[in-house]
FIZADREN-983303 format. One record per residue: residue in three letters; x, y, z of N, C-alpha, C in turn. Coordinates in steps of 0.001 Angstrom, whole numbers, plus 524288, in hexadecimal, padded with zeros to 5 digits. Layout:
<recs>
alaXYZXYZXYZ...
</recs>
This chain:
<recs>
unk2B410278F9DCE7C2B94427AE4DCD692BA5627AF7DC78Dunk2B88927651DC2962B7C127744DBD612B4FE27AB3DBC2Eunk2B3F127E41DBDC62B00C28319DBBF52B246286FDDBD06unk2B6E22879DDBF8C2B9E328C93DBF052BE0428B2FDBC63unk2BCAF2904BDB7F92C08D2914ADB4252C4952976BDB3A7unk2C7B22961CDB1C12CC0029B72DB2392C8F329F71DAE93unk2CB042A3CBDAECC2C90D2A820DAB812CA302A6E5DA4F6unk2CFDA2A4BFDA49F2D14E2A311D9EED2CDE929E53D9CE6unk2CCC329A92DA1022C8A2295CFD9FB62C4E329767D9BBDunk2C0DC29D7DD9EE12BD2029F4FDA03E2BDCE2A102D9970unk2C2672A534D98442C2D92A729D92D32C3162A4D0D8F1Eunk2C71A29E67D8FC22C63D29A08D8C192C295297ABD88BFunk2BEB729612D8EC02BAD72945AD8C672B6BB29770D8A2Aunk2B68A29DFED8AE02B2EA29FAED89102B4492A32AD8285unk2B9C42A107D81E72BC5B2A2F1D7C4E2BAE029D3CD778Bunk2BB9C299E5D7B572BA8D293A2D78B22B5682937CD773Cunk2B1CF292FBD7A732A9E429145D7B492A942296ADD7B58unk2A34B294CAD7C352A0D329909D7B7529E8F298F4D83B5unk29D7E29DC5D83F629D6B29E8FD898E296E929A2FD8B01unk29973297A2D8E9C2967E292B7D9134293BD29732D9594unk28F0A2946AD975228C1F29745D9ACB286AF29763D9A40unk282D52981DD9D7C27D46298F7D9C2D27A9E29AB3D973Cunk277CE2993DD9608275F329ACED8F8C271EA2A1E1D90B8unk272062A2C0D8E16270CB2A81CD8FA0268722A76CD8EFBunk267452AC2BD91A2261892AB0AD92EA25FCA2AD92D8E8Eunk25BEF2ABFDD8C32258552AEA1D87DC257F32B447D88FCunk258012B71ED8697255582BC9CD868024FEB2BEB7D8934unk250752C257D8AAD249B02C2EED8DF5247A92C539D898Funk242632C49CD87DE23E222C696D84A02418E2CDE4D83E9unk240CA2CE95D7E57241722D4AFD7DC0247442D4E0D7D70unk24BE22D3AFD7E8C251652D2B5D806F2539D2D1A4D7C6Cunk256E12D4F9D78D22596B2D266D738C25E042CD0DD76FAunk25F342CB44D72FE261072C643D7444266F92C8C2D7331unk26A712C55FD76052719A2C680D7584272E82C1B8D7204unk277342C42FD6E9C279D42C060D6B6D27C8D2BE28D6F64unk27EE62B8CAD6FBB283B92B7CBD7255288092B37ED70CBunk28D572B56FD6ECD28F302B1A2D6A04292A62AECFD6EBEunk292D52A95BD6D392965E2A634D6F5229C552A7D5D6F11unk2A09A2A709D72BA2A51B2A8D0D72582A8142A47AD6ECDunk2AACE2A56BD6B172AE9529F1CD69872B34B2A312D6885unk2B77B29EE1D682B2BCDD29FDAD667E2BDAC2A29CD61FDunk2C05E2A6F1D62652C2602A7E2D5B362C6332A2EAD5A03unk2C5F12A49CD54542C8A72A0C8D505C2CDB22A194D516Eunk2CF9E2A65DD53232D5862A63AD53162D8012A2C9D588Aunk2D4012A0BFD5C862D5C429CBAD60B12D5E429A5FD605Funk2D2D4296C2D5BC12D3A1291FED5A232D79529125D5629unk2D98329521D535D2DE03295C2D50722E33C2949AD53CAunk2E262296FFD58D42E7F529708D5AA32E8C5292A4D5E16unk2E2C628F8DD61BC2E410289FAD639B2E5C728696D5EA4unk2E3A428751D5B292E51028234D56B22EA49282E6D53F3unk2ED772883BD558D2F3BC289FAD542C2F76A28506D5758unk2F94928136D54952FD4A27F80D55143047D280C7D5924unk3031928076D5C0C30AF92842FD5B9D30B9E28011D610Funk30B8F27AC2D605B30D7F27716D63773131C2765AD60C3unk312FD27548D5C4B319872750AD596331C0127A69D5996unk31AE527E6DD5C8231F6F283FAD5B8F32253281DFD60DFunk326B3282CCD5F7532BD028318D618A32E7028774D6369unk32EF928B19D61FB330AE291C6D629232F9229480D6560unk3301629531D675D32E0229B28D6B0B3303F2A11BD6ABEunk32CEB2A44DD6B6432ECE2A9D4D69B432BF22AB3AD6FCFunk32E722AD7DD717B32DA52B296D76EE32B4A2B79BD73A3unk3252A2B8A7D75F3324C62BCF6D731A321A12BFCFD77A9unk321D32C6A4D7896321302C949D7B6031B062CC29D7983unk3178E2CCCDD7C19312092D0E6D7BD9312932D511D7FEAunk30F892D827D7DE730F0F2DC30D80DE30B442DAD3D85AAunk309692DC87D8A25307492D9FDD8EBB301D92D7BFD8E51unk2FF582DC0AD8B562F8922DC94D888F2F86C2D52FD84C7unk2FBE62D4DED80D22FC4D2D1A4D7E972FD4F2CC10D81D8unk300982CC49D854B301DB2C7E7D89B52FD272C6AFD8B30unk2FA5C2CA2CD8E362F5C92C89BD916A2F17A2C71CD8DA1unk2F1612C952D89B12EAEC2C6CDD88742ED892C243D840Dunk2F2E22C088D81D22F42A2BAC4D813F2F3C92B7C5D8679unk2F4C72B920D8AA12F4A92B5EBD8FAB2EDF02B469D90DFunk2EB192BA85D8F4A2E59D2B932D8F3B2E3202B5D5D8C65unk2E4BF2B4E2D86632E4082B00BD82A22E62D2AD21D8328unk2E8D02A9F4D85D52EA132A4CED88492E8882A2F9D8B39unk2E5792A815D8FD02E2322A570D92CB2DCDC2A4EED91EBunk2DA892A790D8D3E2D5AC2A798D8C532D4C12A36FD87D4unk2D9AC2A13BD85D62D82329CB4D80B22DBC129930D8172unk2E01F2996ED84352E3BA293BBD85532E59329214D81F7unk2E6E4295F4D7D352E9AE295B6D78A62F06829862D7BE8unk2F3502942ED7BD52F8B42958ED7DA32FA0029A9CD78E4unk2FE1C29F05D7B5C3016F2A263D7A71304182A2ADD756Eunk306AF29DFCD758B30B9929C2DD72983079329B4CD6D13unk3028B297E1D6EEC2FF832968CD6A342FE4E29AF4D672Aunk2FC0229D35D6AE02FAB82A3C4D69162FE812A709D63BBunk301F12A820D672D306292AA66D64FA3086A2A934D6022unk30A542A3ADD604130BB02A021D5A7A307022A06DD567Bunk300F12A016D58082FD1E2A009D54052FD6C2A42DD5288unk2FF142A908D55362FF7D2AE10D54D0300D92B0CCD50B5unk306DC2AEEDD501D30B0E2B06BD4E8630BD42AE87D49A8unk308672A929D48C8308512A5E4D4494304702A801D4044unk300072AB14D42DD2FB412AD3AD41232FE822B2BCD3DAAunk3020B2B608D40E1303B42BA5FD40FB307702BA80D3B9Bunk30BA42B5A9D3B5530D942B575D36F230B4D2B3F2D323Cunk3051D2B0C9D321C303572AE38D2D50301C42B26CD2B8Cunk300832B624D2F022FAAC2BB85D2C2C2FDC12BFE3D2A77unk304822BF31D2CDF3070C2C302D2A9430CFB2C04ED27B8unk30C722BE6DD24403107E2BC57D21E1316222C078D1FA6unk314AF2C6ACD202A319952C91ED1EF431C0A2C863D2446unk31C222C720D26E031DA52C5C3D2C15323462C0AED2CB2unk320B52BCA2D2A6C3244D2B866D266A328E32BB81D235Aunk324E12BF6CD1FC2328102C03ED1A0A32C972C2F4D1CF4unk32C082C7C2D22113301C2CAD8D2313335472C5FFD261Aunk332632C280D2741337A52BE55D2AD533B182BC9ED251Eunk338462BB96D22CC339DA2B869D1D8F33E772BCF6D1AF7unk33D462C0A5D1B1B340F82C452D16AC343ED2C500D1ACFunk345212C4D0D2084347532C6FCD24A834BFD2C007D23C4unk34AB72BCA6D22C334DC02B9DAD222B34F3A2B84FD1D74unk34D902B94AD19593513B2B916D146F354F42BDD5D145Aunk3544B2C30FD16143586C2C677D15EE35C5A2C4A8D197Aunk35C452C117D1CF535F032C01CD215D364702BCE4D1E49unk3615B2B7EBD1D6B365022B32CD187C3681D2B737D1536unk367492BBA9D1363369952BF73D0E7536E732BFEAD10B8
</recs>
């Protein structure tokens, strides 16, 4: 019964390790040989488990289009990186790389004080 695993298990572990299983058989005489690269994590998954956002407080309701829903629903189940984590590393990423983004809130509230 420990040997059956869900389909998301199945995607987890094979985004994490490298695919477990029989070692492959030598080549027959004459037979070019196959490369075959181990699977590992990109860098940006380990970026976003090691994202912090146990201290956010706030919440914003935000809407996707259906395409976008499902394959975030699909990356939660294929890396078990929660939503919310997602989103906040996201958004945090989104404002550092575009700082006129800042600058337009910023002049949007000093004309305000005027």
């Amino acid at each position: 019964m420990n040997d059956i695993k869900s389909l998301a298990d199945q995607l987890r572990s094979s985004i994490t390790s490298p695919p477990a299983g029989p070692k492959p058989k030598p080549p027959a005489e004459g037979k070019p040989k196959k490369q075959t690269k181990a699977v590992s994590a990109p860098a940006i998954l380990e970026e976003i488990r090691d994202y912090d956002n146990s201290g956010h407080k706030n919440m914003v309701h935000v809407r996707f289009d259906k395409k976008t829903a499902q394959l975030l629903s699909h990356f939660k189940m294929a890396t078990g990186i929660d939503l919310t984590k997602l989103i906040a590393f996201s958004v945090r990423r989104l404002l550092s790389q575009h700082p006129e983004i800042k600058s337009i809130v910023q002049q949007y509230i000093q004309n305000l004080e005027l």
